[in-house]
PyMOL Python script that loads the backbone (N, CA, C, O; Angstrom):
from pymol import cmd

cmd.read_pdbstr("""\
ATOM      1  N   UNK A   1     109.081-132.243 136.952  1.00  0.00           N
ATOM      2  CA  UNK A   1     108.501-133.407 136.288  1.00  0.00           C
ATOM      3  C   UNK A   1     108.170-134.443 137.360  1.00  0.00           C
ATOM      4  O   UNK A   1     108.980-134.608 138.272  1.00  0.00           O
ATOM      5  N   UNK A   2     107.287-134.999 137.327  1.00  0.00           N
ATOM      6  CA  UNK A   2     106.517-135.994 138.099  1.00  0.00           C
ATOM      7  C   UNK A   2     106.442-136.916 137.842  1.00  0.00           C
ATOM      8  O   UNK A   2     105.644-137.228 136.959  1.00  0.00           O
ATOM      9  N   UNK A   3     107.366-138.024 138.578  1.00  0.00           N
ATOM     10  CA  UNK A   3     107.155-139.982 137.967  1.00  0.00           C
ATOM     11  C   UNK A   3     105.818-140.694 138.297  1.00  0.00           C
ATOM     12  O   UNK A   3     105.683-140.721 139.520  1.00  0.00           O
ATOM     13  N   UNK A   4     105.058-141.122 137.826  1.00  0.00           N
ATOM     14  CA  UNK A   4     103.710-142.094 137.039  1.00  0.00           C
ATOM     15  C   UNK A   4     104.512-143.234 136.877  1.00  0.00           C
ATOM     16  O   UNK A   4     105.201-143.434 135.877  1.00  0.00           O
ATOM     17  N   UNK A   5     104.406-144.261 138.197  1.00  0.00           N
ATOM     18  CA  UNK A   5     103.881-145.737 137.504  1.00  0.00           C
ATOM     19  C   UNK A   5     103.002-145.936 137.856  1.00  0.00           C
ATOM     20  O   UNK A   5     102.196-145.602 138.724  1.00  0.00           O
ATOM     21  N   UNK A   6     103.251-146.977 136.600  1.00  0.00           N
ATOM     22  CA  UNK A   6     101.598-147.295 136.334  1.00  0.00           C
ATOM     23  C   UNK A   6     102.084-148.850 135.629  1.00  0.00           C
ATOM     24  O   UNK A   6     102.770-149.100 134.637  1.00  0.00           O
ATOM     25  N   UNK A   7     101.335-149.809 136.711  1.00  0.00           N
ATOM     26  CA  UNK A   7     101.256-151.327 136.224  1.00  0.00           C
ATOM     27  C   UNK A   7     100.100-151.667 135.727  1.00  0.00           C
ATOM     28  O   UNK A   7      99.078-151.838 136.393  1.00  0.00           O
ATOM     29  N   UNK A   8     100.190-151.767 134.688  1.00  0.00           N
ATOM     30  CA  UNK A   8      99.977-152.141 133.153  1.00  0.00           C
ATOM     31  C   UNK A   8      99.168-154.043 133.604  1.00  0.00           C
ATOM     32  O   UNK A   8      98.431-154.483 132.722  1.00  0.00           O
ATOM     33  N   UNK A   9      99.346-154.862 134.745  1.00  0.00           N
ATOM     34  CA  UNK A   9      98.775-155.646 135.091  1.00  0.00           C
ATOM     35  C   UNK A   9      97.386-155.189 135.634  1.00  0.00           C
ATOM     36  O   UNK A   9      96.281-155.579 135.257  1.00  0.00           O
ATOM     37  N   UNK A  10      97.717-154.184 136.701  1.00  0.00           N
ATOM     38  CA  UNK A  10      96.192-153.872 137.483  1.00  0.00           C
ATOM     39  C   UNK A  10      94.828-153.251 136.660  1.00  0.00           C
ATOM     40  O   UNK A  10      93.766-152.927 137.192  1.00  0.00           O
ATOM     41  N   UNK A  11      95.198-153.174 135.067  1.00  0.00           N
ATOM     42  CA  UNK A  11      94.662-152.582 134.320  1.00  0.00           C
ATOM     43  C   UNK A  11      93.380-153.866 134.456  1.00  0.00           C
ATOM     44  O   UNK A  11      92.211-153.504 134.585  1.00  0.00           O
ATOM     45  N   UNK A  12      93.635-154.930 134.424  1.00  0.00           N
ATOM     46  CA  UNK A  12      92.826-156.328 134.121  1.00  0.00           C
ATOM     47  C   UNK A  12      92.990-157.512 135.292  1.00  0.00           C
ATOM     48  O   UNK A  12      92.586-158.674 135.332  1.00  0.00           O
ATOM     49  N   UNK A  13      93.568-156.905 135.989  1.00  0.00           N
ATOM     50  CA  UNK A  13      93.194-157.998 137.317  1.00  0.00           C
ATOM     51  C   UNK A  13      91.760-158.531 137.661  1.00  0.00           C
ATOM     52  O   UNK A  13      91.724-159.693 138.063  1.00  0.00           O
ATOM     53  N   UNK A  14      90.562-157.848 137.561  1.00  0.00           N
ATOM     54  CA  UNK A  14      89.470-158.383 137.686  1.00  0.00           C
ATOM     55  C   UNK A  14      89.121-159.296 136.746  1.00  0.00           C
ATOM     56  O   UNK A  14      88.175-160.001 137.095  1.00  0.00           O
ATOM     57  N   UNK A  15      89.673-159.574 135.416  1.00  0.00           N
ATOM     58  CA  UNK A  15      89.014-160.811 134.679  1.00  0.00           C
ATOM     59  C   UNK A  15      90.809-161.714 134.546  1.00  0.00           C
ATOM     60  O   UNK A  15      90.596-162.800 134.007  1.00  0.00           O
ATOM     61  N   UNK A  16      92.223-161.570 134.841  1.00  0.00           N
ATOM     62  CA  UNK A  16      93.004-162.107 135.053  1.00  0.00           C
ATOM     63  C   UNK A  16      93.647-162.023 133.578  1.00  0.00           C
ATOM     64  O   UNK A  16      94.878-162.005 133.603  1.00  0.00           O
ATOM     65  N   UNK A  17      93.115-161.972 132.413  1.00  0.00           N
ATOM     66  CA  UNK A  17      93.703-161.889 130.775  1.00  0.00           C
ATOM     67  C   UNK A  17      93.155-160.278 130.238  1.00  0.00           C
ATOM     68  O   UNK A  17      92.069-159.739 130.453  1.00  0.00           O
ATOM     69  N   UNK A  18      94.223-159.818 129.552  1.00  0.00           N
ATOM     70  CA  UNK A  18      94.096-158.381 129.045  1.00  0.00           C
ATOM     71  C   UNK A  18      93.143-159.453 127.748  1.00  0.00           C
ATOM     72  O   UNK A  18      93.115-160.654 127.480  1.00  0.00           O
ATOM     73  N   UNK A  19      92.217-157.754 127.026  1.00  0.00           N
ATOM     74  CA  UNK A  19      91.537-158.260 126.074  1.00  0.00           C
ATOM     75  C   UNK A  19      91.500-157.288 125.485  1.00  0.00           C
ATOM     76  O   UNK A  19      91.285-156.232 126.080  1.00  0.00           O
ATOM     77  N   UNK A  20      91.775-157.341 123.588  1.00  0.00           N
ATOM     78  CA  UNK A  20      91.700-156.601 122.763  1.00  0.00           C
ATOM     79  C   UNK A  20      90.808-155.835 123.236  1.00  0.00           C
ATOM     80  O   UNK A  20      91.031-154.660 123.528  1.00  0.00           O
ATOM     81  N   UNK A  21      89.561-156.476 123.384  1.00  0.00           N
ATOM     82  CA  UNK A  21      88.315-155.660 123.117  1.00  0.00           C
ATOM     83  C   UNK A  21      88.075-154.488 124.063  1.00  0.00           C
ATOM     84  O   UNK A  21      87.189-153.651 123.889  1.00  0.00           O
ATOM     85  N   UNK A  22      88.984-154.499 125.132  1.00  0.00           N
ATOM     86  CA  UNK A  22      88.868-153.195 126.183  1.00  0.00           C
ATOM     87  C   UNK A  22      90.343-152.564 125.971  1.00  0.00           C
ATOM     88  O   UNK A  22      91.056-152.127 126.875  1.00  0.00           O
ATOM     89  N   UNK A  23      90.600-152.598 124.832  1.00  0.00           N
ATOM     90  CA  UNK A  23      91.796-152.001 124.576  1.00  0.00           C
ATOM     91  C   UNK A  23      91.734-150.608 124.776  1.00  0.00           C
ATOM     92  O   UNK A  23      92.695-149.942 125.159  1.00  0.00           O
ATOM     93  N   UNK A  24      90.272-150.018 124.443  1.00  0.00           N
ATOM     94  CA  UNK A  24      90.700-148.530 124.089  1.00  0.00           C
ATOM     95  C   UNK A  24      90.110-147.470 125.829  1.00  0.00           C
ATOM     96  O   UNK A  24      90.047-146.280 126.138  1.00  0.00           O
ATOM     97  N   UNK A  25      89.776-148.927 126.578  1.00  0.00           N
ATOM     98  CA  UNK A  25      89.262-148.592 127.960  1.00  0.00           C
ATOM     99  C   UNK A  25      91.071-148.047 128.661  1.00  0.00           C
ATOM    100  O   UNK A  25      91.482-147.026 129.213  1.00  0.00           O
ATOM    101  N   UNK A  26      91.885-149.724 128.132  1.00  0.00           N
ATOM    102  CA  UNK A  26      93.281-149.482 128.700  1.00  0.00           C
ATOM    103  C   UNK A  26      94.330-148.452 128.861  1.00  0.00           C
ATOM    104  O   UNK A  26      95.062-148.172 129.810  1.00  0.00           O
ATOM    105  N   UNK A  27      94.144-147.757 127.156  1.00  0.00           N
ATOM    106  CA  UNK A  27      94.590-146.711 126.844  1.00  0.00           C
ATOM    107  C   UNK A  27      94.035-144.868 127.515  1.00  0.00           C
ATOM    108  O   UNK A  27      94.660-143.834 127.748  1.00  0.00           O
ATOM    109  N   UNK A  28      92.531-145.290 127.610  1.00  0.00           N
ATOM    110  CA  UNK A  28      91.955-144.429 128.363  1.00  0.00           C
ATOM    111  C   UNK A  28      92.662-144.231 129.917  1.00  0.00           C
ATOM    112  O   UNK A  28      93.019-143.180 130.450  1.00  0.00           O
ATOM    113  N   UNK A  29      92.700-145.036 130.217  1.00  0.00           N
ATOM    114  CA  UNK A  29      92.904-145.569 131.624  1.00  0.00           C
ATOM    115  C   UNK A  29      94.616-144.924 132.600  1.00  0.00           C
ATOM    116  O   UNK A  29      94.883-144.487 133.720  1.00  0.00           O
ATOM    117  N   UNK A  30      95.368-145.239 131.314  1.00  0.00           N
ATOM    118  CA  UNK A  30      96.554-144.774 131.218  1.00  0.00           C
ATOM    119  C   UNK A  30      96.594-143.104 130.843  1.00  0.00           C
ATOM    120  O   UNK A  30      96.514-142.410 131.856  1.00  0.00           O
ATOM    121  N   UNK A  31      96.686-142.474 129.783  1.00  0.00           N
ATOM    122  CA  UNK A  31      95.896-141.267 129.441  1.00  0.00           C
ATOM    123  C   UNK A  31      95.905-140.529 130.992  1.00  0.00           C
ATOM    124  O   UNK A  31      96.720-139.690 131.378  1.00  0.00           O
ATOM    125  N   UNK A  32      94.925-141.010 131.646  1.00  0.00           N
ATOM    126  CA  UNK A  32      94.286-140.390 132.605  1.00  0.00           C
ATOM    127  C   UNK A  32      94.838-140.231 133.853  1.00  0.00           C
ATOM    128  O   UNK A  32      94.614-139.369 134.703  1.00  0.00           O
ATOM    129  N   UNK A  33      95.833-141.478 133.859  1.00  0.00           N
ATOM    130  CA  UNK A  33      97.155-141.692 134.688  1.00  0.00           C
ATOM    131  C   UNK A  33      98.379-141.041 135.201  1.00  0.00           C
ATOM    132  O   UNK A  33      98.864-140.694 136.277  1.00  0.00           O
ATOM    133  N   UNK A  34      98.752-141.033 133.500  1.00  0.00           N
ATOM    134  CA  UNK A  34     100.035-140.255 133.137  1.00  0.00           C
ATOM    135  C   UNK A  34      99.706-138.975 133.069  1.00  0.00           C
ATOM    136  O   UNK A  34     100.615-138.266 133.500  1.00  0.00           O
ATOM    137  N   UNK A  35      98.604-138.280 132.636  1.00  0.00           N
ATOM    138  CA  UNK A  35      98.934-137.072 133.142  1.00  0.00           C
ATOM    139  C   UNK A  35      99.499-136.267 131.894  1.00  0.00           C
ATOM    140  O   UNK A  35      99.275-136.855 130.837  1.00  0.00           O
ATOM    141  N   UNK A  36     100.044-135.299 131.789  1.00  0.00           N
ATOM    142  CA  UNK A  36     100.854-134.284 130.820  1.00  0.00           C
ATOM    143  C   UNK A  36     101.894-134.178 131.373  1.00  0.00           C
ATOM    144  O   UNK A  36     101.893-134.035 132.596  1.00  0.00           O
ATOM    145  N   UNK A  37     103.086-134.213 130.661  1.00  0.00           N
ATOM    146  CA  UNK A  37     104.382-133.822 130.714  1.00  0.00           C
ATOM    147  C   UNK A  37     105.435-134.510 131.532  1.00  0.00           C
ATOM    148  O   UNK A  37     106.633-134.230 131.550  1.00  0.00           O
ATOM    149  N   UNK A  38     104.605-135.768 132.435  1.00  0.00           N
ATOM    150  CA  UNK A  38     105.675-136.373 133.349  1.00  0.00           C
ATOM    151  C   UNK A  38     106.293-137.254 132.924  1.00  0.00           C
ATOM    152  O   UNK A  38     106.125-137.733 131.802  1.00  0.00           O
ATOM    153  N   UNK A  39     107.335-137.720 133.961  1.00  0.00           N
ATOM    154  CA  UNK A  39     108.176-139.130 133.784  1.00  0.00           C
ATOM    155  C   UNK A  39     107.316-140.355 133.447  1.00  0.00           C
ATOM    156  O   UNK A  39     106.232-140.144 133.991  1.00  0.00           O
ATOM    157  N   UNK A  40     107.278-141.550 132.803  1.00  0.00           N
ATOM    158  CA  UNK A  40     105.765-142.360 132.535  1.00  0.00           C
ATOM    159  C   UNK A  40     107.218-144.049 132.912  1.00  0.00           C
ATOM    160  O   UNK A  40     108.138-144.442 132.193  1.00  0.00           O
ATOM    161  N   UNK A  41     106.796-144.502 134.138  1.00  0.00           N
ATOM    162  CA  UNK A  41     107.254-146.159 134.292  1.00  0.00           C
ATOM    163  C   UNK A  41     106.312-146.690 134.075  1.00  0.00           C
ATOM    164  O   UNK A  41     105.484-146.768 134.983  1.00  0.00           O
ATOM    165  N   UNK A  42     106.005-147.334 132.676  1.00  0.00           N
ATOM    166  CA  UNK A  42     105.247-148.750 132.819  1.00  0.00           C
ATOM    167  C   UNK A  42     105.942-150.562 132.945  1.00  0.00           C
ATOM    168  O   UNK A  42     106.646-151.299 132.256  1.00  0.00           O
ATOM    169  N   UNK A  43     105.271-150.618 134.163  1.00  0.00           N
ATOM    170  CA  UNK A  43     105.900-152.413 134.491  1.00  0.00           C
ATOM    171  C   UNK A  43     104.194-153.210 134.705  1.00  0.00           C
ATOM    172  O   UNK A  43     103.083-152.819 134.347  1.00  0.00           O
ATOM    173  N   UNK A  44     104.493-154.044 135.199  1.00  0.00           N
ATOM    174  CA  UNK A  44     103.847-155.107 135.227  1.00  0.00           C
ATOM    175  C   UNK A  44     103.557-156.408 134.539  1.00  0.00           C
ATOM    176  O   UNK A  44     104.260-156.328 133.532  1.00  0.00           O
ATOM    177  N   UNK A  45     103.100-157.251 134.506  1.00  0.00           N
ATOM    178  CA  UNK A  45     102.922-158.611 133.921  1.00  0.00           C
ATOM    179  C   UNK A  45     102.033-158.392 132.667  1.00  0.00           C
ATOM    180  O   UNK A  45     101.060-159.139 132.559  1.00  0.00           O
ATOM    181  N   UNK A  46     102.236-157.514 131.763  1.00  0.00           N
ATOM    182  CA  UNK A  46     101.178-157.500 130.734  1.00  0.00           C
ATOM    183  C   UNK A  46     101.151-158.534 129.134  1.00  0.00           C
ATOM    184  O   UNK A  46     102.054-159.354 128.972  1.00  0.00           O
ATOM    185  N   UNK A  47     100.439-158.428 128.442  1.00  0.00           N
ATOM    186  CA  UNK A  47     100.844-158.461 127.056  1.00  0.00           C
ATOM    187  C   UNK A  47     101.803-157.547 125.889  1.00  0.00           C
ATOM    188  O   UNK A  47     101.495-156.357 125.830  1.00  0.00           O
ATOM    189  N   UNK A  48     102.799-157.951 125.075  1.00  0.00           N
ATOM    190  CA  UNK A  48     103.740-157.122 124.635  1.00  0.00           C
ATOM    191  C   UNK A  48     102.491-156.299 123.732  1.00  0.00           C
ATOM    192  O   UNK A  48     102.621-155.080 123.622  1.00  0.00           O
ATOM    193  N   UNK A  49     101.440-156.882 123.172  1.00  0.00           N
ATOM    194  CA  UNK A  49     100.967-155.734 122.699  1.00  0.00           C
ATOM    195  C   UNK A  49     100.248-154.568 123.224  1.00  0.00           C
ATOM    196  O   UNK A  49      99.778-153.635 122.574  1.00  0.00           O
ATOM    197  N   UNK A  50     100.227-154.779 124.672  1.00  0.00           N
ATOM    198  CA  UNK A  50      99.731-153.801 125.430  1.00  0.00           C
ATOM    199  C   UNK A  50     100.428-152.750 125.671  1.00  0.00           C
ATOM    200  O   UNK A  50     100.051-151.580 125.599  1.00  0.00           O
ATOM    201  N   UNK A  51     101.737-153.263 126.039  1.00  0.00           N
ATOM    202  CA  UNK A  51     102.841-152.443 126.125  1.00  0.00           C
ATOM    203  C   UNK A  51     102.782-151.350 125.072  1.00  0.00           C
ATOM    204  O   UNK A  51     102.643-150.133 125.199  1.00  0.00           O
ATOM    205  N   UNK A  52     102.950-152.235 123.832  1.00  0.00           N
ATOM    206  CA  UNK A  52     103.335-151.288 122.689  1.00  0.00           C
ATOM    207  C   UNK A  52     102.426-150.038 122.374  1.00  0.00           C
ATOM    208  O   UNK A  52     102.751-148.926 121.957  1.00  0.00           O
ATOM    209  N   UNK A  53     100.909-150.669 122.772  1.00  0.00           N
ATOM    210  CA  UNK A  53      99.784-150.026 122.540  1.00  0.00           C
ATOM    211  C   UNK A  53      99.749-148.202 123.477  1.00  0.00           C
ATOM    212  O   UNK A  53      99.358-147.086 123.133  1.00  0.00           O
ATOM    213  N   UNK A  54     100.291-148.684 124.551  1.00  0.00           N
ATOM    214  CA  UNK A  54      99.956-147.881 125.785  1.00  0.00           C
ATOM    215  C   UNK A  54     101.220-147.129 125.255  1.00  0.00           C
ATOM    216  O   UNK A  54     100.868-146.187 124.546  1.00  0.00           O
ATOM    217  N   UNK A  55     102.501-147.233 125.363  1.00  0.00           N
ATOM    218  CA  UNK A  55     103.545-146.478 124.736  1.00  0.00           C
ATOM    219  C   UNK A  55     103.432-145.555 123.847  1.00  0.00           C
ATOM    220  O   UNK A  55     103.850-144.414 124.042  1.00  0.00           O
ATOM    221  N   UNK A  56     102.724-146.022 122.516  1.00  0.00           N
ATOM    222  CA  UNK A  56     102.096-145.333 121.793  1.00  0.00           C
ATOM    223  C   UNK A  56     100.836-144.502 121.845  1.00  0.00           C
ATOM    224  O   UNK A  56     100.354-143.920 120.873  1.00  0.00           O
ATOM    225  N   UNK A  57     100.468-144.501 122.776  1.00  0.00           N
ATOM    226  CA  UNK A  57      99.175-143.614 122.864  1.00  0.00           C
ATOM    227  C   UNK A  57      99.810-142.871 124.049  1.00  0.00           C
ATOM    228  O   UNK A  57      99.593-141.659 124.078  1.00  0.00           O
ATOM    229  N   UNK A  58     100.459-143.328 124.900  1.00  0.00           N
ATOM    230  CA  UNK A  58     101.443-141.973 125.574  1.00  0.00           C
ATOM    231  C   UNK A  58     102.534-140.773 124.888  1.00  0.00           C
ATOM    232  O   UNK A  58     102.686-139.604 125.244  1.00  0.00           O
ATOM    233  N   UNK A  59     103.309-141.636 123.630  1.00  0.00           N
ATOM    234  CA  UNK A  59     104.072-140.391 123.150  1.00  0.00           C
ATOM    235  C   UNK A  59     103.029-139.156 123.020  1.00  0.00           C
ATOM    236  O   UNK A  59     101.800-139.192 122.965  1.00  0.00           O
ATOM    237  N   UNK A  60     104.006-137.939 122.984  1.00  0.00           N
ATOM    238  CA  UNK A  60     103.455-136.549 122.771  1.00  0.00           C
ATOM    239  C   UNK A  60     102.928-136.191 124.066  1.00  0.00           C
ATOM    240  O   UNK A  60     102.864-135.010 124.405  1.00  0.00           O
ATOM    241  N   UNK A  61     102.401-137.494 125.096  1.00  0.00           N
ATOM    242  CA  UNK A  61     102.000-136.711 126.436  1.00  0.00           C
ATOM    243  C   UNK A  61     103.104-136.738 127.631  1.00  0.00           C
ATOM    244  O   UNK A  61     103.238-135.969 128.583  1.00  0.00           O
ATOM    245  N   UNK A  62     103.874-137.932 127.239  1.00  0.00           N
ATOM    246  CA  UNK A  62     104.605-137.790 128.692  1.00  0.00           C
ATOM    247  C   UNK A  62     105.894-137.246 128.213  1.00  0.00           C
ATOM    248  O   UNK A  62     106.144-136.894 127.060  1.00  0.00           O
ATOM    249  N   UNK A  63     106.739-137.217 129.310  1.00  0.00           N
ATOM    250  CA  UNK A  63     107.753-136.306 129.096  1.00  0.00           C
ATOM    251  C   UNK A  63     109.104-137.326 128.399  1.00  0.00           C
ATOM    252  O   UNK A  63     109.975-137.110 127.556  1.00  0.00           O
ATOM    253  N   UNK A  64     108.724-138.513 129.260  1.00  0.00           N
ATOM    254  CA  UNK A  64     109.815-139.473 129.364  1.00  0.00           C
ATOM    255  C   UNK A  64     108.982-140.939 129.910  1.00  0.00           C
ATOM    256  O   UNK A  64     108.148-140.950 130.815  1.00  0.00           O
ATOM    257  N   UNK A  65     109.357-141.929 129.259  1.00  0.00           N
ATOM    258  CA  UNK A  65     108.523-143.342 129.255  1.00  0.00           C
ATOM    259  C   UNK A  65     109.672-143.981 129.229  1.00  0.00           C
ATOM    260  O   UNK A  65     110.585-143.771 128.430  1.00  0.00           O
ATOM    261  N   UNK A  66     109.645-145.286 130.664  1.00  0.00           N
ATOM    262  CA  UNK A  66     110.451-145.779 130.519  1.00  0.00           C
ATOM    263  C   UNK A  66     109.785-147.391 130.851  1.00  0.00           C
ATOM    264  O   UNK A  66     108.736-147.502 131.486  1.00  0.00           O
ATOM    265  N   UNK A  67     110.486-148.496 130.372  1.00  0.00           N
ATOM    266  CA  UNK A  67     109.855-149.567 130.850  1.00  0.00           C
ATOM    267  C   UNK A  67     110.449-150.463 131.965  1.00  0.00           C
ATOM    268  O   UNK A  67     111.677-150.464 131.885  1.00  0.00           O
ATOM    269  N   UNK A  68     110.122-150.990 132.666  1.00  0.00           N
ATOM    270  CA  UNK A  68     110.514-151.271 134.327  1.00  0.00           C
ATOM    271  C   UNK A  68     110.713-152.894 134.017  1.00  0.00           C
ATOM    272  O   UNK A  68     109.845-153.454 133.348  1.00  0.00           O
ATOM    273  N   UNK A  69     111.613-153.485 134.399  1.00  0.00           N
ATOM    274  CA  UNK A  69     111.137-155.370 134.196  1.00  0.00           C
ATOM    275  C   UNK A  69     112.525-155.895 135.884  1.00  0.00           C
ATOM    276  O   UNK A  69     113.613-155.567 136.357  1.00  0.00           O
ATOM    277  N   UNK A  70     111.544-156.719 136.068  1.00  0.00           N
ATOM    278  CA  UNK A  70     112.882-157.168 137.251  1.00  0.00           C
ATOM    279  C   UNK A  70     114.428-158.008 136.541  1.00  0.00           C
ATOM    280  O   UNK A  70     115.570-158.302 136.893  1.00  0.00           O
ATOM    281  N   UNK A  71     113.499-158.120 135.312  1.00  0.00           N
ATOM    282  CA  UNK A  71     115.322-158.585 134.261  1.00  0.00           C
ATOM    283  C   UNK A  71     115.695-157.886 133.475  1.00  0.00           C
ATOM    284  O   UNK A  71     116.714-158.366 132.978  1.00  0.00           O
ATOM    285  N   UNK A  72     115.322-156.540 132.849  1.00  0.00           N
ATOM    286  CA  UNK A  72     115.905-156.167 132.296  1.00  0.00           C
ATOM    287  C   UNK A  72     116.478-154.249 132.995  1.00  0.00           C
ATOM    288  O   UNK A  72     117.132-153.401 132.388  1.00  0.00           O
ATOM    289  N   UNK A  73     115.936-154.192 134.295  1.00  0.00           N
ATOM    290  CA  UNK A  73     115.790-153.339 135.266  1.00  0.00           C
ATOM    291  C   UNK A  73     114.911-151.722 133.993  1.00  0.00           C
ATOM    292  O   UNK A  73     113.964-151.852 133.217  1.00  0.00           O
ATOM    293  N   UNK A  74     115.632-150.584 134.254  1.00  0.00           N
ATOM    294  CA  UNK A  74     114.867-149.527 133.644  1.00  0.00           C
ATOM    295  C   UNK A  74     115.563-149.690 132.137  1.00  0.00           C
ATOM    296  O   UNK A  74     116.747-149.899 131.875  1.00  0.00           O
ATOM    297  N   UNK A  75     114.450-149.525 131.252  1.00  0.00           N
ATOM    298  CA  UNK A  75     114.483-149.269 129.490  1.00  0.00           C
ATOM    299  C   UNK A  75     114.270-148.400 129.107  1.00  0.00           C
ATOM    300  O   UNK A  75     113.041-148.445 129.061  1.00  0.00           O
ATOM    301  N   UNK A  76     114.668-147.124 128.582  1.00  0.00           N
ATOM    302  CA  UNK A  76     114.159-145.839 128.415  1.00  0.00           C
ATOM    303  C   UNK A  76     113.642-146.096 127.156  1.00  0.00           C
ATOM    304  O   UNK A  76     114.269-146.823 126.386  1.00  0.00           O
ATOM    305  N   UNK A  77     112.406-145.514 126.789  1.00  0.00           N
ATOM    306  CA  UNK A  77     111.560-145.953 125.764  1.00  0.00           C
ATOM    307  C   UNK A  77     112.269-144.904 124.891  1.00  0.00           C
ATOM    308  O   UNK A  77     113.169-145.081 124.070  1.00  0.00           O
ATOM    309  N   UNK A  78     111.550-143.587 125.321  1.00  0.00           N
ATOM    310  CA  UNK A  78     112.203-141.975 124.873  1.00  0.00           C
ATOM    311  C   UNK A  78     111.919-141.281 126.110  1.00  0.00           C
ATOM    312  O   UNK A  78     111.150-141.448 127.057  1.00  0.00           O
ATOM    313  N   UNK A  79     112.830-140.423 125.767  1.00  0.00           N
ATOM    314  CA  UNK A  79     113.385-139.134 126.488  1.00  0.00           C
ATOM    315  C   UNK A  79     113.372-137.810 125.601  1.00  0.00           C
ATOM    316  O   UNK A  79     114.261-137.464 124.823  1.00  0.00           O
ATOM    317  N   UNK A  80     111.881-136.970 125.946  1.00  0.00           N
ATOM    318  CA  UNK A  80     111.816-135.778 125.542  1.00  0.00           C
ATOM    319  C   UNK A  80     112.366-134.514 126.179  1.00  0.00           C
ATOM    320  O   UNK A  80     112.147-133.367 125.789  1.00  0.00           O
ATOM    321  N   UNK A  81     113.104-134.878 127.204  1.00  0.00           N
ATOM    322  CA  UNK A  81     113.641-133.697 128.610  1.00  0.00           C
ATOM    323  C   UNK A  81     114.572-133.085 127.692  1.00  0.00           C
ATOM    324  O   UNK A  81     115.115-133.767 126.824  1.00  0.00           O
ATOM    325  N   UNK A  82     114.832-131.659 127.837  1.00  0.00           N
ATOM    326  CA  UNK A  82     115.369-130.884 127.266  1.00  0.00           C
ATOM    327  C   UNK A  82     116.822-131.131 127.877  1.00  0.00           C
ATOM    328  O   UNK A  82     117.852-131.007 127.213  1.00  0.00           O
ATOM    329  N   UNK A  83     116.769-131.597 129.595  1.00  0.00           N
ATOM    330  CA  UNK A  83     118.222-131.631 130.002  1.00  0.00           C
ATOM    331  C   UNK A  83     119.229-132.426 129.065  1.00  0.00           C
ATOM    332  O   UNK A  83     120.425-132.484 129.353  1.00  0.00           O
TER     333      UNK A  83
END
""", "prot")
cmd.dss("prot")
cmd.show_as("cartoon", "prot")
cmd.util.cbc("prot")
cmd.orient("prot")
């Protein structure tokens, strides 16, 4: 299994505010990231509904999603590993 982070900020650094309206660019974006079957860290400075968004359009692909914060350190979203 293969760890994917992926900051969830650099998604929108060129206009500085995430926006609904390229939501389904974000999700694409990620998708394409993560890959099949790996470990999935998402951190960065985002919106909570981005978070939630991207989480959810990752179950079923990654193996294991966890969320990264410098205060709350690693959050395991889920854990599909058979170990």
């Amino acid at each position: 299994m293969t760890m994917v982070i992926i900051d969830l900020s650099t998604f929108y650094s060129s206009t500085g505010t995430a926006k609904l309206s390229e939501l389904g660019n974000y999700i694409q974006k990620a998708r394409d990231l993560a890959g099949e079957g790996n470990e999935i860290i998402l951190t960065g400075a985002a919106p909570v509904w981005l978070y939630l968004k991207i989480a959810h359009a990752l179950h079923g692909r990654a193996r294991k999603l966890v969320y990264r914060s410098p205060v709350t350190g690693d959050v395991i979203i889920f854990d599909h590993s058979p170990d």
